[in-house]
N, C-alpha and C positions, 0 to 999 in steps of 0.2 A: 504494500500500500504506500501511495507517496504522501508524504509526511511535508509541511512547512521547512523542513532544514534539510530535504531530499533534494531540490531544485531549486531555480528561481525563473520564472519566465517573465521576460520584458514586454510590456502592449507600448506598441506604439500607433495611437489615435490622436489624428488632434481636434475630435470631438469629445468633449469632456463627461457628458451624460453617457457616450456609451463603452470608454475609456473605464468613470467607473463602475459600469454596470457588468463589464468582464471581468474586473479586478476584484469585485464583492463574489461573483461567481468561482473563483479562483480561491479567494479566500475560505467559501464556505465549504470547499473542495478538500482544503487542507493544504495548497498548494501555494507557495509563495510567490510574489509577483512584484513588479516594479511596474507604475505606471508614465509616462512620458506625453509630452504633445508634438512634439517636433521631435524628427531624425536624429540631431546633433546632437540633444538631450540625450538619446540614447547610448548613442557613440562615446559620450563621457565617461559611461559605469561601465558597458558590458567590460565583464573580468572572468574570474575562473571560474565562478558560482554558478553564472551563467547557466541555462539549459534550454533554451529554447525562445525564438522570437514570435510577436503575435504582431502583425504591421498591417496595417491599412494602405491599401495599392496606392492611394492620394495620403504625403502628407502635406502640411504646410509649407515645410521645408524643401521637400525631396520627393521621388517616386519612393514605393516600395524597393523598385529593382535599383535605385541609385545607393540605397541605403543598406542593402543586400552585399552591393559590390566594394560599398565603404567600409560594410565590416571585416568583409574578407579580406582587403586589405589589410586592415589592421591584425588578424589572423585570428577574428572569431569568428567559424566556423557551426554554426549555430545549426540545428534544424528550424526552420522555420514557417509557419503558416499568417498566410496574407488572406487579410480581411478583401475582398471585394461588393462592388454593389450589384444588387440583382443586375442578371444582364450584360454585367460588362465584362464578354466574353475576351476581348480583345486584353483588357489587364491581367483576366487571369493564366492566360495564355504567356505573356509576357512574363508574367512571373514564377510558372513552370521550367519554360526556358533558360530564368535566369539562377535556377536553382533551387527554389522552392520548392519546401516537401509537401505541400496540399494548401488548397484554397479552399477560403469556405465564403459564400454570398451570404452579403446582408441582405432580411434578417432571416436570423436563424433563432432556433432554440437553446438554452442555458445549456440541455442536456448535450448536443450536438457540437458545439463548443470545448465543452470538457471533455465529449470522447474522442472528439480533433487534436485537443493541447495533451492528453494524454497518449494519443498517438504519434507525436515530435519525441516526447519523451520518453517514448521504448522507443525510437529508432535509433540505428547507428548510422551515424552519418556519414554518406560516401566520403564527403568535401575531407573533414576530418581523416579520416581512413588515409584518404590521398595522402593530404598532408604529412601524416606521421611516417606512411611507407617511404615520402621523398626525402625525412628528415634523417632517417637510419640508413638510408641510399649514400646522402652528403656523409652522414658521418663514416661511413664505412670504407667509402670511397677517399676522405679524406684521409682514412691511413697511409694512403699511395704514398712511395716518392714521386719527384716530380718525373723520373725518367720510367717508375711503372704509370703513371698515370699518361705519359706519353703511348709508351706500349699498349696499355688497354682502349684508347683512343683508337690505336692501328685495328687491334682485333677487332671491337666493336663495329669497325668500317668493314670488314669481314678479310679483313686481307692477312695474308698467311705468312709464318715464321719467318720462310725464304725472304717474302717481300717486303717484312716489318725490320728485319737485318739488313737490308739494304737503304732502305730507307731513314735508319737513324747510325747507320756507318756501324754495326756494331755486329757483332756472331749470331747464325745461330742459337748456337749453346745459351749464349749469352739472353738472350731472346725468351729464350724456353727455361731459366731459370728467374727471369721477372715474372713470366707468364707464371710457375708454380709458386710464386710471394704474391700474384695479387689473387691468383685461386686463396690461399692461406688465410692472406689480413680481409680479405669479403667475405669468407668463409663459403664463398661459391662451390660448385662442384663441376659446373660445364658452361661453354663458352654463355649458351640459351641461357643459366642463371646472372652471366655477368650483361648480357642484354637485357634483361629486365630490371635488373639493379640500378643500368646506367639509363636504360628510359624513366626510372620512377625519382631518380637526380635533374632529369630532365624537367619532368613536370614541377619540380620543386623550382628550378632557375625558371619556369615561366612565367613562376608567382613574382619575380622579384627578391628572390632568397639566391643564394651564393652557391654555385657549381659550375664552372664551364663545362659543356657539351658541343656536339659538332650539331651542324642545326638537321639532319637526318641522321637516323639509324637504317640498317636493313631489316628487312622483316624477320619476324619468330620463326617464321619457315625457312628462313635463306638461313637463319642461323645455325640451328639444325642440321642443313644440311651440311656446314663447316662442320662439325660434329664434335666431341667432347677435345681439352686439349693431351 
């Protein structure tokens, strides 16, 4: 059962009669909330407490989806459900696209509401999920030196021992013994696990977080078929 010190969910309305007509519903729920009228308001607290956002596709300030992309910036990762007005099919659409975990049209019922906010709240959210799989990618990858992380650059390109020895003036042997330290410090086992390590670093540098990548991979199938080292 979720309890007042189990969550906190943010409304953001900046209609104030129905702002706190969700936030008493919430309360009488047992579930703790923060209420807000504008965007930026909200952007000031969410922290780690955080669990879930409740936005109105119109705020004063901002859309729903500006406020969505604000946060993610900032790197909360929230699930979140956007309030829409009967009808406006076009916002709720918008705001599926842009990430959102369900929409619900005004008006709705007290019960319908609560089985929505409690639906954010068992979810795991992809965005999150990303994010932590890109963070263990950086850090993993961050063991490299700089002359394996040159090498694993080469592989990932799909190109082979011979060709990655020629290419940084160096043996073989020499080759094939970075290749078995960056198998080691990633803890990889075949080429296919160091491809999906270095796309998931990838998606990390696309947020704006710290990793160089090449700006293509090959695909899961071509990699494969290089096949283990």
């Amino acid at each position: 059962m979720l309890t007042q010190t189990a969550c906190l969910v943010h409304i953001v309305d900046g209609d104030l009669p129905t702002r706190s007509t969700l936030a008493r519903a919430l309360g009488a729920a047992g579930i703790a909330c923060r209420v807000h009228s504008t965007g930026a308001d909200a952007l000031t607290v969410l922290g780690t407490a955080s669990a879930c956002l409740v936005i109105r596709s119109s705020l004063p300030d901002m859309t729903a989806r500006e406020l969505m992309a604000e946060a993610a910036l900032q790197g909360h990762d929230l699930p979140v459900l956007v309030v829409t007005d009967q009808g406006d099919v076009e916002a709720a659409v918008g705001a599926m696209k842009a990430g959102a975990l369900d929409c619900l049209a005004h008006p709705f019922t007290t019960g319908t509401f609560l089985e929505r906010v409690r639906a954010c709240l068992a979810s795991e959210n992809p965005q999150a999920q990303q994010r932590d799989r890109g963070r263990d990618a950086s850090r993993r990858l961050g063991l490299l030196s700089r002359r394996e992380s040159e090498v694993l650059r080469l592989i990932v390109e799909g190109k082979q021992s011979k060709t990655i020895a020629w290419e940084l003036g160096i043996s073989i042997k020499t080759v094939e013994v970075h290749r078995a330290r960056i198998m080691e410090k990633t803890g990889c086992r075949s080429i296919v696990g160091l491809g999906r390590l270095w796309e998931a670093a990838e998606m990390l540098r696309a947020r704006n977080l710290p990793w160089p990548v090449p700006s293509s991979l090959p695909s899961m199938a071509a990699m494969v078929e290089m096949g283990a080292p």
